[in-house]
Structure formats: structure tokens, C-alpha cells
C-alpha positions, 0 to 999 in steps of 0.5 A: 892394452888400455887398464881401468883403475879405480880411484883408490887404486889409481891413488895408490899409484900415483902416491907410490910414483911420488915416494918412488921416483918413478916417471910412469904408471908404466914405470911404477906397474913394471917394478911392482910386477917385478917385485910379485915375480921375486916373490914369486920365485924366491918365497915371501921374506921380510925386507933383509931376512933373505939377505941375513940368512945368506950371510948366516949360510956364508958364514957356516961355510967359512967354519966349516959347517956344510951340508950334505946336497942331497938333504938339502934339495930333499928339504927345498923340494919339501917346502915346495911341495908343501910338505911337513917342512913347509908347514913349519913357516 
């Protein structure tokens, strides 16, 4: 497959090899079609914010404080659905 860039886009591109290591347009396109599936697939967080929610989640479970598994996929399945829960975002 042969890809067309235009010039900003193909700025952009070499830029981002320069500050990210990287060795290829290959290289640098793979990370970024990694970066939009974790997106993807784990909902648009802010650098740390889903590790600091994890840590805060590990936390509660040391203390004792857990939920019920029922309410949490029923929540999960919400937010996935776009449900009133999922508006609060």
C-alpha cells in the first residue's frame, strides 16, 4: 500500500520520528494506530488518569471497600451504551 501525505501531514510525521525515536514513517504510523486502539478500547483518558484510578480501585480493595459485580457490569455496560451514566463524562 502506497499512502499520499500532504505536506503538514507529512511534517507532522517526521517531527514526531525525530522526538519519538523512531526509525520508520512505519514505525511512527504502527505506534499511533496502537495508541487510537487503546483509545479505542479503553475510553479517552488523560496521561495517568487511568493509572491513578487503578491505583485508587487497589486501594479500596486493601480497605475493604468492594462492590457488588453485578452493579458494576451494569454500570460498564451503561457507559457503553451511552446511558445516563455515560453522559456524566
Amino acid at each position: 500500500m502506497t499512502i499520499s501525505l500532504s505536506p503538514k501531514a507529512q511534517k507532522a510525521l517526521e517531527e514526531r520520528m525525530r522526538r519519538g525515536g523512531y526509525a520508520t514513517p512505519e514505525e511512527a504510523l504502527l505506534a499511533g494506530l496502537a495508541s487510537l486502539e487503546q483509545q479505542e478500547a479503553y475510553g479517552d483518558f488523560a496521561p495517568g488518569e487511568l493509572d491513578k484510578l487503578l491505583a485508587e480501585g487497589e486501594a479500596d480493595i486493601q480497605r475493604g471497600d468492594l462492590l457488588d459485580a453485578k452493579d458494576v457490569f451494569d454500570e460498564l455496560r451503561e457507559l457503553g451504551s451511552g446511558g445516563a451514566a455515560g453522559q456524566d463524562r
